[in-house]
VMD Tcl script that draws the C-alpha trace (Angstrom):
set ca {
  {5.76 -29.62 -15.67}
  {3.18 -30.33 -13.39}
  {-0.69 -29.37 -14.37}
  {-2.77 -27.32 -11.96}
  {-6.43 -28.01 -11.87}
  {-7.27 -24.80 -12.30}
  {-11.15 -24.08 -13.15}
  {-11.30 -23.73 -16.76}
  {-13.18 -19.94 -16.38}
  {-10.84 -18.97 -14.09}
  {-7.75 -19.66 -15.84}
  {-9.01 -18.19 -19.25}
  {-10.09 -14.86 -17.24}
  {-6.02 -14.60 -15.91}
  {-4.39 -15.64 -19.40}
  {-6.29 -12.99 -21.00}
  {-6.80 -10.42 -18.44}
  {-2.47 -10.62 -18.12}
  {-2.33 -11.04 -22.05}
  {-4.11 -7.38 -22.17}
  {-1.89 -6.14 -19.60}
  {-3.85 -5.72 -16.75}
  {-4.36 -7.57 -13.25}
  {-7.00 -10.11 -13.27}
  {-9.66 -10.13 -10.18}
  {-10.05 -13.12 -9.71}
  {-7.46 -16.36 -9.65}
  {-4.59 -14.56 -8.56}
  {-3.44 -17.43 -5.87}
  {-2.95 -19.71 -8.15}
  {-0.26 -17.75 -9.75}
  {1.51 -15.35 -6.85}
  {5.10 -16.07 -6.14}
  {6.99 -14.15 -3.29}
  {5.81 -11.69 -1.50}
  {5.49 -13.47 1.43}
  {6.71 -10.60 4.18}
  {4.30 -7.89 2.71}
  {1.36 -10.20 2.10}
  {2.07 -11.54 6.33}
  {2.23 -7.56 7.25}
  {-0.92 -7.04 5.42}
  {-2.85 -9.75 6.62}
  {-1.55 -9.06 10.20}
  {-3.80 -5.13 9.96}
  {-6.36 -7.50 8.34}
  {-6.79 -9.16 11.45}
  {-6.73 -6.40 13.67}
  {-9.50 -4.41 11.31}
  {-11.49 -8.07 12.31}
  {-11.31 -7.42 15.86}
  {-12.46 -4.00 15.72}
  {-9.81 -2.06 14.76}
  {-9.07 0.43 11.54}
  {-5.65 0.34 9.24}
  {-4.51 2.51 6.67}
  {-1.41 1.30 4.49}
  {0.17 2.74 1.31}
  {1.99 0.33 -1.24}
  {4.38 2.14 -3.29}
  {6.32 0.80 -6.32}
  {6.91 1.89 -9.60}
  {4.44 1.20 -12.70}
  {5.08 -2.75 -13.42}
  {6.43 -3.22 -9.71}
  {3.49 -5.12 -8.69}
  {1.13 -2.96 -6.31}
  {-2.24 -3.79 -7.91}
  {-1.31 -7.43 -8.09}
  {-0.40 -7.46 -4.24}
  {-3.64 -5.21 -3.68}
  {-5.39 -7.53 -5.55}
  {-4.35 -10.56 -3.84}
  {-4.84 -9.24 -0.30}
  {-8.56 -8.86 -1.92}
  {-8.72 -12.38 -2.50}
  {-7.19 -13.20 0.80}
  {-9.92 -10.64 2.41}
  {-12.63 -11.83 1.02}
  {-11.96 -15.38 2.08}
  {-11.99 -14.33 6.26}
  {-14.83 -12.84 5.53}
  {-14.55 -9.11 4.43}
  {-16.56 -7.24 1.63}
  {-14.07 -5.45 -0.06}
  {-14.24 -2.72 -2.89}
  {-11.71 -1.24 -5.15}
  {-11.59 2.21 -7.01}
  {-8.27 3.16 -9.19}
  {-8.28 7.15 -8.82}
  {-8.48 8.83 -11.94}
  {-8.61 12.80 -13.37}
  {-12.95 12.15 -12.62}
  {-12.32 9.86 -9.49}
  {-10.38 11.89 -6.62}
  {-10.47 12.05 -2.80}
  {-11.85 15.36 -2.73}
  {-13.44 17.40 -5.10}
  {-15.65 19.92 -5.68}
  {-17.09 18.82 -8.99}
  {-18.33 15.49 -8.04}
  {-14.58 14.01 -7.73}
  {-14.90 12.26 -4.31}
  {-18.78 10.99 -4.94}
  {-17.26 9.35 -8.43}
  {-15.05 8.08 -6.04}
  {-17.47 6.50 -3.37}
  {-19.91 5.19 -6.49}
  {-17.11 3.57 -7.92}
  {-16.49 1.64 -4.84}
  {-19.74 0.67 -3.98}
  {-20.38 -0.85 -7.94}
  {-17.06 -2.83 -7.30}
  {-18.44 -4.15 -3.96}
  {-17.29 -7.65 -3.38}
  {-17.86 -10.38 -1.15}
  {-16.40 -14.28 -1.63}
  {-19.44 -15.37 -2.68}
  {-19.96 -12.44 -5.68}
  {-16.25 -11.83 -6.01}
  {-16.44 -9.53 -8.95}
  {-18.47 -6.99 -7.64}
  {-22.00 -5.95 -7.39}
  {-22.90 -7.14 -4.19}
  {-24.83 -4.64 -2.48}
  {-27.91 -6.19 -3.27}
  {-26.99 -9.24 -2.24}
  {-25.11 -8.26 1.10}
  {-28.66 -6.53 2.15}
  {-30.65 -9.96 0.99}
  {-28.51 -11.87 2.90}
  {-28.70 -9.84 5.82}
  {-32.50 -9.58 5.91}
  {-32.24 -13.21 5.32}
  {-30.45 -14.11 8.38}
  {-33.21 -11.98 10.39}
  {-35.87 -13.69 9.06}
  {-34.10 -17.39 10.04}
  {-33.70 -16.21 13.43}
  {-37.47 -15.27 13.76}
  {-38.61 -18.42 12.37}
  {-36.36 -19.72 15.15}
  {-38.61 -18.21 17.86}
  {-41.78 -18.99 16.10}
  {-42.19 -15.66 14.85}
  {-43.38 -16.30 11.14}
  {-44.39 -13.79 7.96}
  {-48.23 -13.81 9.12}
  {-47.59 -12.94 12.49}
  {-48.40 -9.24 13.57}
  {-45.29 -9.58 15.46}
  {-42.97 -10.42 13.10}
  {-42.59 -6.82 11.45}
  {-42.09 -4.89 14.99}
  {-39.71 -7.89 15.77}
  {-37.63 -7.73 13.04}
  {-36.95 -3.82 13.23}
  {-35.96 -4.83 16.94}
  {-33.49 -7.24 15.19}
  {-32.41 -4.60 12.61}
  {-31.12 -2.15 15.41}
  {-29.65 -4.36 17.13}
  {-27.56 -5.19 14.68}
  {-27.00 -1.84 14.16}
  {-26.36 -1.24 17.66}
  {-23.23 0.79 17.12}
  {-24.19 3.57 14.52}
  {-25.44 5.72 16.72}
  {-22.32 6.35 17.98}
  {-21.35 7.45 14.46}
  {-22.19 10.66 12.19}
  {-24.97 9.72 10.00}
  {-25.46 6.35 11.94}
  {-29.53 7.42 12.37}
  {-29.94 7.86 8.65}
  {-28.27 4.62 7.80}
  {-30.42 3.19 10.54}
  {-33.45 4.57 9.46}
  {-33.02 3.35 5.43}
  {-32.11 -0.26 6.94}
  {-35.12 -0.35 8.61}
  {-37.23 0.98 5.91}
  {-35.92 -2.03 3.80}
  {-36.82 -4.40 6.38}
  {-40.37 -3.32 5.97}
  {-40.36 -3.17 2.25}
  {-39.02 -6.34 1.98}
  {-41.67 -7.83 4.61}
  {-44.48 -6.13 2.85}
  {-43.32 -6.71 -1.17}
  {-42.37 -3.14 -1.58}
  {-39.41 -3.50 -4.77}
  {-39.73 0.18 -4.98}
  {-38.49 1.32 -1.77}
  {-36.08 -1.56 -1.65}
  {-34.63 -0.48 -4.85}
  {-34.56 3.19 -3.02}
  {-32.89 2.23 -0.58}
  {-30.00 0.58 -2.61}
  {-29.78 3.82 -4.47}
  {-29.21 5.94 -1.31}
  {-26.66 3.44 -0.35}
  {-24.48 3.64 -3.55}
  {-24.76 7.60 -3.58}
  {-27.18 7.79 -6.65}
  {-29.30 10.47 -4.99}
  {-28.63 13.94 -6.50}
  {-30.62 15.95 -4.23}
  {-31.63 16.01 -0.32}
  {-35.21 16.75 -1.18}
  {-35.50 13.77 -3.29}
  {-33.95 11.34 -0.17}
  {-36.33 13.52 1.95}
  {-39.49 12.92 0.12}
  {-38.39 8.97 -0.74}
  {-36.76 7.93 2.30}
  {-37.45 10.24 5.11}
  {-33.59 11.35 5.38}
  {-32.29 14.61 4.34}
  {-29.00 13.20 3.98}
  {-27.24 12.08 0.57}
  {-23.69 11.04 -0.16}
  {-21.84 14.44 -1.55}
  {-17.98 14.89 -2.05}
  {-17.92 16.44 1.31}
  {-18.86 13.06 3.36}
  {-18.43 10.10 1.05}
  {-15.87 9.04 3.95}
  {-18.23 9.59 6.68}
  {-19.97 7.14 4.68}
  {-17.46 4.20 4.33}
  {-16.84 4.62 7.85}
  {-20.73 3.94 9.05}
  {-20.79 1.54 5.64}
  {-18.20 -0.89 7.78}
  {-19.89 -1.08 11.13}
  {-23.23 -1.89 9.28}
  {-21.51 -4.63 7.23}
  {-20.26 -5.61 10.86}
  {-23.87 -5.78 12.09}
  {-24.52 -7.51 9.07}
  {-22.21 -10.51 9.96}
  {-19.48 -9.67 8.06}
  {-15.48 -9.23 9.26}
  {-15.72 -5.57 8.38}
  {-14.84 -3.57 4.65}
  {-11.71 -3.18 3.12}
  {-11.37 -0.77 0.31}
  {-7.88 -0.84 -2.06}
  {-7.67 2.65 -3.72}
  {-5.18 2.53 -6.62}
  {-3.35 4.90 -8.66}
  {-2.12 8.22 -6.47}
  {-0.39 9.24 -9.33}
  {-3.66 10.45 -10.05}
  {-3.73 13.00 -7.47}
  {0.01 13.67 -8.34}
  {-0.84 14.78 -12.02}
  {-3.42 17.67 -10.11}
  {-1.97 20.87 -12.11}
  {-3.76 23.08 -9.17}
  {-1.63 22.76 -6.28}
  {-4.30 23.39 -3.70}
  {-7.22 21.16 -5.02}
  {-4.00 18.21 -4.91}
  {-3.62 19.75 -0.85}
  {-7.16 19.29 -0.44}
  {-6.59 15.75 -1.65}
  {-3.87 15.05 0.44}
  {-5.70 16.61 3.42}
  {-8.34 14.22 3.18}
  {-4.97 11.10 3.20}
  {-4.39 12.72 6.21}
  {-7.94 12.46 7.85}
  {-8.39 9.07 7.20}
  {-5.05 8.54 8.63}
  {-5.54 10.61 11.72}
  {-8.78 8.41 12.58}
  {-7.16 5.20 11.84}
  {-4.48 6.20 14.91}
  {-7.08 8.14 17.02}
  {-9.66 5.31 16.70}
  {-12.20 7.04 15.10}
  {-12.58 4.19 12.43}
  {-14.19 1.15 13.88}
  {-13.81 -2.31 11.38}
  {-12.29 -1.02 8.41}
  {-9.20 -1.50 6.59}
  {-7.51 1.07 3.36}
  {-4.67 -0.09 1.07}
  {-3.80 2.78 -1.64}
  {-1.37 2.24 -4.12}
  {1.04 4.36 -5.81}
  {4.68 5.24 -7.57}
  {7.41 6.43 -5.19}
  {7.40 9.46 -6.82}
  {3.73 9.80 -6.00}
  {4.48 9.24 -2.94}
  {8.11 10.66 -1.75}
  {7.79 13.96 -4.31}
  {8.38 16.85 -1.63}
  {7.32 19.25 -4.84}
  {4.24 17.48 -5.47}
  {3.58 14.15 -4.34}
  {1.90 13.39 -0.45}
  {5.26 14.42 0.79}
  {4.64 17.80 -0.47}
  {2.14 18.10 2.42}
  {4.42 18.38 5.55}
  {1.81 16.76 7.90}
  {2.04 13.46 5.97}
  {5.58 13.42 5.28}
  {6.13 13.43 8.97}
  {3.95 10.63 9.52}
  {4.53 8.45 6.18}
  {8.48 9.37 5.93}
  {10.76 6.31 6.72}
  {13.19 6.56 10.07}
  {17.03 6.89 9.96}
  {16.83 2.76 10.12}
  {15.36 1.48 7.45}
  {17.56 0.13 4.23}
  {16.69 -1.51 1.13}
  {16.82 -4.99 1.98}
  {15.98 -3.55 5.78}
  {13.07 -2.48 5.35}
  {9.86 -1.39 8.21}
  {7.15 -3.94 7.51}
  {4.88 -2.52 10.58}
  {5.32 1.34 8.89}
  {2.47 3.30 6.97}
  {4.53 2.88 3.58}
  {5.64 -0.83 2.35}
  {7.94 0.17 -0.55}
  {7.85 -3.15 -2.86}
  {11.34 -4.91 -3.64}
  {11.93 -6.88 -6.77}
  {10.92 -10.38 -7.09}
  {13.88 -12.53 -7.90}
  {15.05 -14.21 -10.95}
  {13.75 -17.78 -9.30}
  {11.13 -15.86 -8.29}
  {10.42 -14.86 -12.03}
  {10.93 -18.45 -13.14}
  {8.50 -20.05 -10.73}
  {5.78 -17.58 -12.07}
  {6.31 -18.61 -15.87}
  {6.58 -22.11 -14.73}
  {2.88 -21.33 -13.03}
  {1.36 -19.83 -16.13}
  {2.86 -22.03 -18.75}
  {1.04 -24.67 -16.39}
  {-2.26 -22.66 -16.32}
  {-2.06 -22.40 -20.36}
  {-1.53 -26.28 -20.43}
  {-4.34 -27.20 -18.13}
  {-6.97 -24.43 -20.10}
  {-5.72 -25.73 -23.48}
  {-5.52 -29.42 -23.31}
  {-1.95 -29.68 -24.23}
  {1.84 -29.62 -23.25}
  {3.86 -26.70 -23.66}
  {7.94 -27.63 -25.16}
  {9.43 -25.15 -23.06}
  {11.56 -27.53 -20.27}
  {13.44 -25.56 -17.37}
  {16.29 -24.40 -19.59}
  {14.25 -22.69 -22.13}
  {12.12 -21.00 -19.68}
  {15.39 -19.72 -17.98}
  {16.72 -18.55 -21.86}
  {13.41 -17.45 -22.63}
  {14.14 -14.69 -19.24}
  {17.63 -14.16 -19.87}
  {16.69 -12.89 -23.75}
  {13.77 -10.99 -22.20}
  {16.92 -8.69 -20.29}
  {18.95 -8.97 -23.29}
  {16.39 -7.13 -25.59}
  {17.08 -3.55 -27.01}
  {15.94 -1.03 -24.60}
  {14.93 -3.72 -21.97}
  {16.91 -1.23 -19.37}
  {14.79 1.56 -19.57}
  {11.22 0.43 -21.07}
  {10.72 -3.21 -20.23}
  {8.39 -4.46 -17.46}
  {7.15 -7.27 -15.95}
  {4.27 -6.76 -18.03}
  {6.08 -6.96 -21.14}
  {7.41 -9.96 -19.74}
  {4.05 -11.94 -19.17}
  {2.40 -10.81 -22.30}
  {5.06 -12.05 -24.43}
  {5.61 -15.93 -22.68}
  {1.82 -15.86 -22.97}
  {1.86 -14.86 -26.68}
  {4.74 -17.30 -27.31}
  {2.39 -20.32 -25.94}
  {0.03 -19.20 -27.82}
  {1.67 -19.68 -30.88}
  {4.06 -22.97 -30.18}
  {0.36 -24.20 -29.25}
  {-0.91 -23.21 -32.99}
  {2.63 -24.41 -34.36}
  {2.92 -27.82 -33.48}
  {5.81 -27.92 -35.77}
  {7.84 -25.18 -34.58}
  {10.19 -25.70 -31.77}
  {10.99 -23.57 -28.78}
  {14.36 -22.80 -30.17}
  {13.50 -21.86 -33.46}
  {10.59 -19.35 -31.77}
  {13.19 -18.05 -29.23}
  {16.12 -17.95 -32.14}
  {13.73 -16.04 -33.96}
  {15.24 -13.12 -34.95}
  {12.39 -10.47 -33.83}
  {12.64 -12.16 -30.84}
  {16.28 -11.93 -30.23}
  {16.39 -8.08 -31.58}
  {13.10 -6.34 -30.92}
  {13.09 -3.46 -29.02}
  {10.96 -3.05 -25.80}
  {8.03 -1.42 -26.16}
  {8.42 2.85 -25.99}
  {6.14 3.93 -22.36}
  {7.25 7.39 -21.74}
  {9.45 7.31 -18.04}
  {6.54 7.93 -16.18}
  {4.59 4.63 -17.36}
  {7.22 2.80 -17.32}
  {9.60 3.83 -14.74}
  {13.18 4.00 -13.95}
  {15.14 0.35 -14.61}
  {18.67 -0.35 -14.23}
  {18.37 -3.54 -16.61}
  {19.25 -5.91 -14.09}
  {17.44 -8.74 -14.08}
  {16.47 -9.09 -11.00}
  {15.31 -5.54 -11.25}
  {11.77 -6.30 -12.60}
  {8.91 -7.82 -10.64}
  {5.17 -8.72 -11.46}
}
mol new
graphics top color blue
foreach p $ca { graphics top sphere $p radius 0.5 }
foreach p [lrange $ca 0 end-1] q [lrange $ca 1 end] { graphics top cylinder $p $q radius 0.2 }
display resetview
């Protein structure tokens, strides 16, 4: 088995981040298998959101199906053509719209996870805006404009709006203008205060208008009315900026499913269907939405997004489309399984991560990685609790140990009788999801 040379931080940061169950951030290419038709469809509104365009796409699959790792691997791809990109999983305090600071959670939550390939993990704002002001002050020096000159300040606010040449076509595109430019000036004259203002406004950390007012000279703050209007100006400055555009991957609908009020959850889906309506009318210039969620988040007519008739008639599949036949170019890409060579590439891939990290070779040839599946399936319970998940954390666990137990053997581990008879772990239907026990019914 072939080892990757995988940086050592990156490959502890997957092991662990998959041995806790959750999708890593970072290193994710170094261990994706399939996918290749939704990743190509993705990529394909990625491009257009490049050239100027907007996109809006919803990936739906059950709860170990695979949607954040797919949402977090078009990050990585993303980031790498050039896009900042932020993430937010929705939660009972993070929604699309709320009256009780939902949405603003929401927007805050997105702007601390701000990413870029250079800070991948988030926390970028700072650095986008550096970088930016950086690039300004390089193309002054170009023309011989320099610190000390009394034209360099006047200048550089020239630059500034010309970069920012296409907010003013935009609701709140003066304000954003008008903070930009006020950082220009505090960063020409040493002024960390107003800088650090200015960063505040832009993450939504204002609580009232009088206090942007007095500060910044804009009565305008982020509230859980306009967080979108927001994004939307937040993506043609990053444009201005010299970036591809923003791309934001909102996770977890369910979240808005669970709503027990049935018209704060229309609200929600209200708002779905704004963004949507100015991705198709072209009111969204340079940005690009994934959101994730179950099918039943999704497809409930009771009280999922199909529950509000104007997107079911939009998201809703045509008469055509088949499992197996599926709509690629359509709002909704409902994940398929991975295969079982699918699955066996991916263990093969991590067992060669663990070896690379740890300095050693793992026993486990071909035919025990293929057993090592095929017991997986066997398992008590596998049809209706196990998951991918399940899967992952336990090959990880079982290198883990064969790599403390030099003397114990791969067949002895997987002849182990806990192994062979322990039940899959008990998530409640809605964690877990609906499985037939078919192997090739389970996917990362």
């Amino acid at each position: 088995m072939a080892e990757q040379k995988i940086p050592k931080r990156i490959a502890r940061t997957v092991l662990n981040a998959l041995k806790g169950g959750v999708v890593p951030r970072i290193g994710l290419p170094y261990i994706a298998v399939g996918r290749r038709a939704e990743i190509d469809a993705l990529l394909s509104d990625i491009d257009i959101t490049a050239e100027g365009g907007a996109s809006l796409r919803f990936i739906s699959g059950r709860y170990g199906s695979g949607k954040s790792f797919l949402l977090q691997t078009i990050r990585a791809y993303a980031m790498d053509r050039g896009f900042v990109v932020a993430d937010a999983d929705l939660s009972p305090e993070r929604r699309l719209h709320g009256t009780k600071g939902q949405g603003l959670a929401t927007y805050r939550e997105l702007m601390q996870n701000l990413a870029t390939k250079t800070m991948p993990e988030g926390g970028a704002l700072s650095l986008i805006l550096e970088r930016w002001m950086g690039t300004i002050r390089t193309q002054l020096a170009g023309e011989g404009v320099l610190p000390d000159d009394p034209m360099y300040l006047p200048q550089g606010e020239r630059a500034v709006l010309a970069a920012m040449d296409k907010l003013g076509e935009v609701v709140h595109g003066y304000e954003f203008s008008t903070v930009l430019l006020k950082y220009f000036r505090a960063l020409t004259e040493g002024d960390d205060e107003t800088r650090d203002r200015v960063v505040r406004w832009l993450r939504g950390e204002y609580v009232t208008r009088s206090d942007a007012k007095r500060e910044l000279g804009v009565a305008l703050i982020v509230t859980d009315d306009n967080w979108y209007d927001f994004v939307k100006v937040l993506a043609l400055m990053l444009r201005g900026a010299g970036y591809s555009g923003l791309i934001l991957l909102i996770d977890e609908l369910v979240n808005l499913y669970k709503i027990p009020n049935s018209i704060s959850r229309q609200y929600n889906y209200e708002k779905i269907l704004t963004i949507y309506n100015d991705v198709l009318e072209g009111r969204a210039r340079h940005l690009g939405i994934l959101m994730g969620g179950t099918p039943q988040a999704i497809e409930d007519r009771r009280r999922g997004l199909f529950s509000y008739e104007a997107l079911r008639s939009r998201l809703a599949s045509g008469r055509f489309s088949t499992e197996g036949r599926r709509d690629l170019l359509s709002p909704v890409i409902s994940l398929e399984p991975l295969t079982a060579e699918e699955l066996l590439v991916l263990i093969e891939k991590l067992a060669a991560m663990h070896a690379g990290l740890n300095a050693w070779t793992p026993p486990f040839t071909e035919r025990d990685l293929a057993r090592f599946l095929e017991i997986e399936f066997d398992r008590e319970g596998a049809g209706t609790h196990l998951t991918p998940r399940e899967i992952i954390r336990d090959f990880i666990e079982a290198l883990n140990i064969l790599m403390q137990h030099p003397d114990l053997t791969v067949a002895e581990l997987l002849g182990g009788e806990d192994f062979m008879t322990g039940a899959a772990p008990d998530e409640s239907s809605e964690s877990a999801g609906a499985a037939s026990g078919d192997f090739a019914d389970f996917e990362l």
